[in-house]
C-alpha positions in Angstrom: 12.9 46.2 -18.7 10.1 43.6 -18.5 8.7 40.4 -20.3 5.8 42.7 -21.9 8.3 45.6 -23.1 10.2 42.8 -25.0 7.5 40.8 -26.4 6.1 44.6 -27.4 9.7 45.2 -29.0 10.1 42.3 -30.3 6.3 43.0 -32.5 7.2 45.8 -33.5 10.4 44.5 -35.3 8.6 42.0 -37.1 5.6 44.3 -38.3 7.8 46.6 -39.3 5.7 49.3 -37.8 4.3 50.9 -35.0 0.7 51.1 -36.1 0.6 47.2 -37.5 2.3 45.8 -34.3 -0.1 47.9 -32.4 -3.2 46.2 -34.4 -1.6 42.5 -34.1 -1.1 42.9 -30.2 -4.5 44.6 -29.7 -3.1 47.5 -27.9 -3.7 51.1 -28.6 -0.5 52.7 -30.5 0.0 55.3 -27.5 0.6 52.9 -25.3 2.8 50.7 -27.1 5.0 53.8 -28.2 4.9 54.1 -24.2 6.1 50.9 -23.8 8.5 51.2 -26.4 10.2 54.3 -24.5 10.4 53.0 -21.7 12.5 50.2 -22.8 14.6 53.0 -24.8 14.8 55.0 -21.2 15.7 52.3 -19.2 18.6 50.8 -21.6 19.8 54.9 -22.5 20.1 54.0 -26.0 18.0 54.7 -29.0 16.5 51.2 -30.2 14.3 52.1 -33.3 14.8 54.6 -36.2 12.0 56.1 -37.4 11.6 57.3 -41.1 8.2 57.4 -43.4 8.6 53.6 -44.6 7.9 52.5 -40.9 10.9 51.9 -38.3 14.0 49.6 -38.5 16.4 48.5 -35.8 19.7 50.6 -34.5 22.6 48.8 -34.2 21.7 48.2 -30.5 18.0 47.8 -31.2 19.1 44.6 -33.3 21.4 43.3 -30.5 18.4 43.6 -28.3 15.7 42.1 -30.9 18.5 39.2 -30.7 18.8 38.8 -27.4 14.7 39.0 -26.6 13.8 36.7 -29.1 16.3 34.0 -26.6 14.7 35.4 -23.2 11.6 34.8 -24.2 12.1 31.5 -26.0 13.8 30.1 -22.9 10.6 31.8 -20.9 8.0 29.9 -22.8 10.1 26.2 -22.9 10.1 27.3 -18.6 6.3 27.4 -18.9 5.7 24.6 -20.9 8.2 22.3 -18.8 6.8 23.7 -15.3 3.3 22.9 -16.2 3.9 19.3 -18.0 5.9 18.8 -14.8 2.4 19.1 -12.8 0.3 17.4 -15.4 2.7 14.3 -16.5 2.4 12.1 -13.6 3.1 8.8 -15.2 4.8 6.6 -13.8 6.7 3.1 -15.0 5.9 0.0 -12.6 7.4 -3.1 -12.8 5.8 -5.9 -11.9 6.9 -9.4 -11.4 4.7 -12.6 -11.3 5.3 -16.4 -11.1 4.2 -17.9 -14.3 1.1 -19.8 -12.7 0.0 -16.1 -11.1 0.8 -14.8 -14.6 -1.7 -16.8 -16.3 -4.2 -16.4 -13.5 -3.9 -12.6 -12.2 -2.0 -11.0 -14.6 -4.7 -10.3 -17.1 -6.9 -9.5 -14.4 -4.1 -6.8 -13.1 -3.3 -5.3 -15.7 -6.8 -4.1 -17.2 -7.7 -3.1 -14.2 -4.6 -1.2 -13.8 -5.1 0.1 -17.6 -8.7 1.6 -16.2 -8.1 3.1 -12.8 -4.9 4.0 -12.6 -4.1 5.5 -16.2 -1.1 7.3 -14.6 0.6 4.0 -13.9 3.1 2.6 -16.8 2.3 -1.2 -15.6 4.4 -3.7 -17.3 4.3 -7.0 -16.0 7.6 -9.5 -15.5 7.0 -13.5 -15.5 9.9 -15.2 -13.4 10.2 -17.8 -10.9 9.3 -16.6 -7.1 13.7 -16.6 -6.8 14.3 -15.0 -9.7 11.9 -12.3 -8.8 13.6 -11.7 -5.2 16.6 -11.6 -6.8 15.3 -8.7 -9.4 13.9 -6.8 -7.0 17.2 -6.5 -5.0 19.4 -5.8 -8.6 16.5 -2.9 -9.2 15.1 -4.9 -12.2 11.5 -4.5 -10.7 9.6 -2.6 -8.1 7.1 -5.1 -7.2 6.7 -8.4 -7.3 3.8 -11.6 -6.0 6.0 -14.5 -5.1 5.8 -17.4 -2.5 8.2 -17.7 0.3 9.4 -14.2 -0.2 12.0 -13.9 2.5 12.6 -11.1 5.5 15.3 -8.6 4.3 16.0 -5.3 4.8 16.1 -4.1 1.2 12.4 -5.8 0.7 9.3 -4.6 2.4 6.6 -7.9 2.2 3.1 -8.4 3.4 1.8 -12.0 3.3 -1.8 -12.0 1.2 -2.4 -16.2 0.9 -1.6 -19.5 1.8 -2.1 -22.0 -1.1 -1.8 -25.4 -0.9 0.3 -27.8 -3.4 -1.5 -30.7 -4.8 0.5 -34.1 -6.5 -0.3 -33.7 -10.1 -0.7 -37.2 -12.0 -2.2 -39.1 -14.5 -6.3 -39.8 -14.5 -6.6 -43.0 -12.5 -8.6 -44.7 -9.8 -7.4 -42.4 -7.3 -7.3 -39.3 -9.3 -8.2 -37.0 -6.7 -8.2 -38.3 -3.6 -5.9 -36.9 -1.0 -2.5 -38.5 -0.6 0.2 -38.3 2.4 2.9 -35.8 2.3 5.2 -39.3 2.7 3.4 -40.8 -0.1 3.8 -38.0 -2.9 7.3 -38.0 -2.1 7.9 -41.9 -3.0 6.6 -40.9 -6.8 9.1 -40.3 -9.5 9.0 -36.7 -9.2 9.4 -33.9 -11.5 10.5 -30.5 -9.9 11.9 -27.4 -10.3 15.3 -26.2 -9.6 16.4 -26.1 -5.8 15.9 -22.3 -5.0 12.3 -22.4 -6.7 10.2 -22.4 -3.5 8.1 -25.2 -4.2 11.5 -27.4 -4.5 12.4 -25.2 -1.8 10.0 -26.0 0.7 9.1 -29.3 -0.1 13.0 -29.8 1.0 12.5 -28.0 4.2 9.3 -30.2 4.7 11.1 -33.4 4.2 14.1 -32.4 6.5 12.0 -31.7 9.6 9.4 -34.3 9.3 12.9 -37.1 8.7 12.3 -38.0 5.4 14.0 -37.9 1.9 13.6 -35.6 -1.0 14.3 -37.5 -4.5 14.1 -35.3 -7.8 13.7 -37.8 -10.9 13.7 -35.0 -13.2 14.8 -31.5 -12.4 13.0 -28.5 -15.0 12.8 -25.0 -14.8 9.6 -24.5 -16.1 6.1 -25.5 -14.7 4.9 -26.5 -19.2 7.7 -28.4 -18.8 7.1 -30.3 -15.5 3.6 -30.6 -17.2 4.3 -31.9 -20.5 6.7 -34.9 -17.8 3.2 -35.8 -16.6 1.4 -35.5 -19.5 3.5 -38.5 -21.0 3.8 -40.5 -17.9 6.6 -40.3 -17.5 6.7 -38.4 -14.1 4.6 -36.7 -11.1 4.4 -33.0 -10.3 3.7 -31.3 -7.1 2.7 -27.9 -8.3 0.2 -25.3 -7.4 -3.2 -26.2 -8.1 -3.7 -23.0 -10.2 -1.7 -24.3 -12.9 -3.2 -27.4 -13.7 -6.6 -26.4 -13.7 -7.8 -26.4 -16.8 -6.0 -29.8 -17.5 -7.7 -31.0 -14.1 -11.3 -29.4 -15.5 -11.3 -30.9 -18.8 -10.0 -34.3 -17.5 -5.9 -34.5 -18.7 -4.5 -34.4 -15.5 -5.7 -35.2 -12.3 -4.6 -33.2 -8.7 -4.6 -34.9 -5.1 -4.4 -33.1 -2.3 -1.7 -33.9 -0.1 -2.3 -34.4 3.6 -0.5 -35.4 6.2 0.7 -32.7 6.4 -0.5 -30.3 3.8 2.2 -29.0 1.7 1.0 -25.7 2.1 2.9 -22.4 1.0 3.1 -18.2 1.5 2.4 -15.8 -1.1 3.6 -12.3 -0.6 3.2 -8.6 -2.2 6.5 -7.6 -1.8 8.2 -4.1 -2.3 11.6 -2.6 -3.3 12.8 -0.7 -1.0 10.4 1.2 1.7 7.0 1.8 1.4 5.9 5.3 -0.2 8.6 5.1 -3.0 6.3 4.3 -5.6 4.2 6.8 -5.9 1.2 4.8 -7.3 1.9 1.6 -5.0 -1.1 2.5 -2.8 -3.7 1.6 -5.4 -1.9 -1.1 -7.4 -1.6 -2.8 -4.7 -5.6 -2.6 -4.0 -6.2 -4.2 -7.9 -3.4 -6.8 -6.9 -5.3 -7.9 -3.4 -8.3 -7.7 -6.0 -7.3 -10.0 -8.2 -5.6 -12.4 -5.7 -8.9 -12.4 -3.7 -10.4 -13.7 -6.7 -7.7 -16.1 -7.1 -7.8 -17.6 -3.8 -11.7 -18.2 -4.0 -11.0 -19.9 -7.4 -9.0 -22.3 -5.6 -12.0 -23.3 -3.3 -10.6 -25.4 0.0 -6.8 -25.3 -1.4 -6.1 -21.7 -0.9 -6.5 -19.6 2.5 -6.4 -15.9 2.6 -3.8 -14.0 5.5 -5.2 -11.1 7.4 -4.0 -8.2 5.9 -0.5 -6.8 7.6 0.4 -10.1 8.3 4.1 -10.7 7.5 
């Protein structure tokens, strides 16, 4: 008993005759009553009775016209599956960005994405550089830019930048020349929260080089740390990228600080170990892309990291 024998079978129950099933499978009737008793031989049991009106099933014939139409149901959902399975290579990739990187990457990343890689699900995550460790260890996201990533085993990293963070003020007389390190930290400062990595390693900054962090005003959220300065009522020290257009158009103004520069790590980093993702290889050729771009934006206050550099 084989596939063809029951798809021939199966035919000839539903025409309701030898010659018709013949001319809807495009074989010659000989060879389908061949087919046909062969089946009978190979089972020992009469599956058709034939009378002048055409054929009908036996008792057994019916059985069998039941139990083919299920074989070769389950044969064609085995097809289909087998050869989606080889075709249907998409796969979901979460991304996670700082909200400054959102706003100047993430567009950038995800057309890009959208046109060479159509296989890749992309959807993209905004969090602070913390928060987006921390999702990538809970299995919330897959991939992730963020500054001051740090060494662990669950996390594979590769440093791409250095950018450097500027004191963001007011328009004055000194609107954008550069300012000490001790300096910005005597302003009435507006910062994130303590694990952000600015906060973070402007702490770490002020601890080796003796001198004393003071947060005026503590906000998670870089709008809001703007909207501080915007009134006066406070100075930021943020990454350059996201005052930019407020710098360009003359609402804010950004000094470099000096003395020593207050400069900080972006990396690409990875859930897990490298090869998981099937697709990682060329997102994270767009993401370089687009980051390369970003760091020549940034002119003098960003420096690229030679690649594997960790």
């Amino acid at each position: 008993m084989n596939l063809r024998q029951l798809r021939y079978f199966v035919k000839v129950i539903e025409a309701g005759s030898m010659t018709r099933a013949a001319e809807l499978l495009h074989v010659a009737q000989p060879a389908l009553g061949m087919q046909i008793r062969a089946l009978e031989d190979d089972l020992g049991v009469a599956l058709l009775l034939r009378h002048s009106r055409g054929i009908t099933p036996t008792r057994a014939g019916s059985l069998l016209h039941r139990r083919a139409l299920e074989i070769l149901s389950l044969v064609d959902a085995a097809r289909q599956e087998v050869v989606a399975c080889e075709q249907d290579l998409t796969q979901p990739i979460r991304l996670g960005l700082t909200p400054s990187l959102m706003e100047r990457v993430g567009p950038e990343i995800a057309l890009a994405a959208r046109e060479r890689l159509p296989q890749v699900a992309l959807s993209l995550v905004e969090e602070m550089s913390h928060r987006l460790v921390d999702a990538l260890l809970r299995g919330e996201i897959d991939m992730a830019l963020a500054y001051e990533a740090p060494n662990l085993p669950e996390l594979t990293r590769c440093a791409l930048c250095q950018e450097d963070l500027v004191l963001v003020t007011l328009p004055g007389p000194a609107a954008h020349a550069p300012i000490s390190f001790a300096e910005a930290l005597e302003q009435t400062l507006a910062l994130p929260e303590p694990r952000d990595s600015v906060h973070s390693h402007l702490a770490r900054m002020a601890a080796e080089l003796g001198l004393e962090l003071k947060v005026a005003y503590e906000i998670r959220s870089i709008p809001g740390i703007r909207s501080m300065v915007l009134r006066g009522v406070a100075a930021g020290i943020l990454p350059y990228g996201t005052v930019m257009a407020d710098v360009a158009n003359g609402k804010l103004a950004a000094r470099p600080i000096v003395a020593p520069s207050a400069r900080r790590t972006l990396f690409l980093v990875v859930a897990g170990q490298p090869g998981r993702l099937r697709h990682e290889p060329g997102l994270s050729r767009i993401i370089r892309e687009a980051v390369s771009a970003h760091v020549e934006s940034l002119g003098g206050l960003a420096h690229p990291v030679a690649l594997g550099e960790s």
